[in-house]
C-alpha positions as CSV (number, residue, x, y, z in Angstrom):
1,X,67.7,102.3,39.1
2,X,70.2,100.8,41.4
3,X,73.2,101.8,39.9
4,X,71.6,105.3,40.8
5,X,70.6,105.2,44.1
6,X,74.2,103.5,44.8
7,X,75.5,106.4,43.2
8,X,73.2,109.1,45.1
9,X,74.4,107.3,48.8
10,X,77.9,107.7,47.8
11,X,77.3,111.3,46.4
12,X,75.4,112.0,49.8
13,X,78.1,110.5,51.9
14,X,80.8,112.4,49.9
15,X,79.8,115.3,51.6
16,X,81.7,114.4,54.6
17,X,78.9,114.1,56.9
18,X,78.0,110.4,58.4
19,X,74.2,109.3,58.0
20,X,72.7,106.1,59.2
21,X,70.1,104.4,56.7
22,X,67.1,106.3,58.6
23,X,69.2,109.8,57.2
24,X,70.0,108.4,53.5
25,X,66.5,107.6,53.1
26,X,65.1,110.9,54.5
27,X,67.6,112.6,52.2
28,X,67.2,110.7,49.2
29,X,63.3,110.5,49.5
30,X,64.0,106.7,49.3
31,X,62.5,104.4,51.4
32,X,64.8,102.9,54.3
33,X,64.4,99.2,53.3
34,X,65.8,99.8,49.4
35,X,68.6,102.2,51.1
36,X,69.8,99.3,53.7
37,X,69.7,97.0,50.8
38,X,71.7,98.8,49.2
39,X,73.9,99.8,51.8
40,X,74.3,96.2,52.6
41,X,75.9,95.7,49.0
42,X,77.6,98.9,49.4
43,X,79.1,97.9,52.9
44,X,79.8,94.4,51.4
45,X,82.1,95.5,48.4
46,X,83.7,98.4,50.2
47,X,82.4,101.3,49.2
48,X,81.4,102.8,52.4
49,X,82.1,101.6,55.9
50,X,79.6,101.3,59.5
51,X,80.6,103.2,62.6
52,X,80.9,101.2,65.4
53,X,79.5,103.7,67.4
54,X,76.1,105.0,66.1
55,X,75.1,102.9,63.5
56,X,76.3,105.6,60.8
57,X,77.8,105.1,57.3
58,X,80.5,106.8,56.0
59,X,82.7,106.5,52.5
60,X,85.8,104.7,52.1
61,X,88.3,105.7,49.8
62,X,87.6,102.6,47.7
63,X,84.1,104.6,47.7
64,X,85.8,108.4,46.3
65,X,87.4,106.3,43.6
66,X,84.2,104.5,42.3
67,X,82.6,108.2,42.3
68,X,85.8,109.6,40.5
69,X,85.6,106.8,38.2
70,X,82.4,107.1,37.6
């Protein structure tokens, strides 16, 4: 179940368009405490990277690689 919903943020954030947790887990239909969680481990091995202006993620290319990998 993880492995999905860290694939659906990076899917979602693929899209080009920034979203802070509150937005992933409105899109998702997730709650916001499993999306931060996992957008903490998702922040912490690269994948996707905090504004430092909004509080809004967005995905690195490390990110686009583990999608294209995938």
């Amino acid at each position: 179940m993880q492995q999905g919903l860290e694939r659906e943020i990076l899917e979602t954030l693929a899209s080009g368009n920034r979203r802070s947790v509150a937005g992933l887990a409105e899109a998702l239909g997730r709650h916001p405490v499993t999306v931060d969680r996992q957008c903490y481990d998702l922040q912490t091995d690269g994948y996707i990277a905090i504004a430092s202006i909004g509080g809004t993620y967005r995905l690195t290319a490390k990110g686009r690689e583990r999608l294209d990998d995938a």
